[in-house]
C-alpha positions in Angstrom: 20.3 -32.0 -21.6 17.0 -31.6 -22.7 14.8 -32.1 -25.9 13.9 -29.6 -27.7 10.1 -28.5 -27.8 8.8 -29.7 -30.6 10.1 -32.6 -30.1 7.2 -35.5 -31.3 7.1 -39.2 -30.1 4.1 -42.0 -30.8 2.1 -44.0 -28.2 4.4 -46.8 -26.9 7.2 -45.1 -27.5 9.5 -43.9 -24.6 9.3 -40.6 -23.9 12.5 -38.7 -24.3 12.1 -35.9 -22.1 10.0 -34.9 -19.4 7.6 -31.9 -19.4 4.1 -31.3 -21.0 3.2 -33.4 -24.1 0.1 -32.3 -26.4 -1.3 -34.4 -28.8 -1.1 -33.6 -32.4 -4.5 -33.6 -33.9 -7.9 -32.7 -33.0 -9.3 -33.9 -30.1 -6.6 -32.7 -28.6 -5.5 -32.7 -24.8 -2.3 -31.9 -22.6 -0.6 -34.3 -20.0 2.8 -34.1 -17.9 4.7 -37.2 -19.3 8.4 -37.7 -17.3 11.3 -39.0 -19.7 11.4 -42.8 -19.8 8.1 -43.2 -19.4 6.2 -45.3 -21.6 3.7 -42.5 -24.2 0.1 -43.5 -23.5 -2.2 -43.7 -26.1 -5.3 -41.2 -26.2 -9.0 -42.2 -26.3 -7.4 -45.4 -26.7 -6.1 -44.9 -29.9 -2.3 -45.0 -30.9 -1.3 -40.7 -31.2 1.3 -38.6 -31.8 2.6 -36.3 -28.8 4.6 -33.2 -29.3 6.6 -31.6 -26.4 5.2 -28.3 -25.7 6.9 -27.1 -22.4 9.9 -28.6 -20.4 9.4 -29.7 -16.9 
């Protein structure tokens, strides 16, 4: 079962489902993050990701 888009999760957190991840905020950007991987931080600061599309 998948999350539900929306869904948000931090840098270092584990990502709970895999599709496209956006980062909340401005700059912004887009990355395909699989579930169980590790979030990555953005211009090497600690964000927040919201799930914006399943894979």
């Amino acid at each position: 079962m998948s999350v539900p888009l929306g869904t948000k999760a931090r840098t270092g957190q584990t990502c709970p489902g895999s599709g496209v991840w956006k980062v909340v905020g401005y700059p912004s950007t887009t990355a395909p993050i699989a579930r169980n991987n590790t979030m990555p931080p953005y211009n090497n600061q600690a964000v927040t990701w919201e799930l914006i599309q399943h894979a």
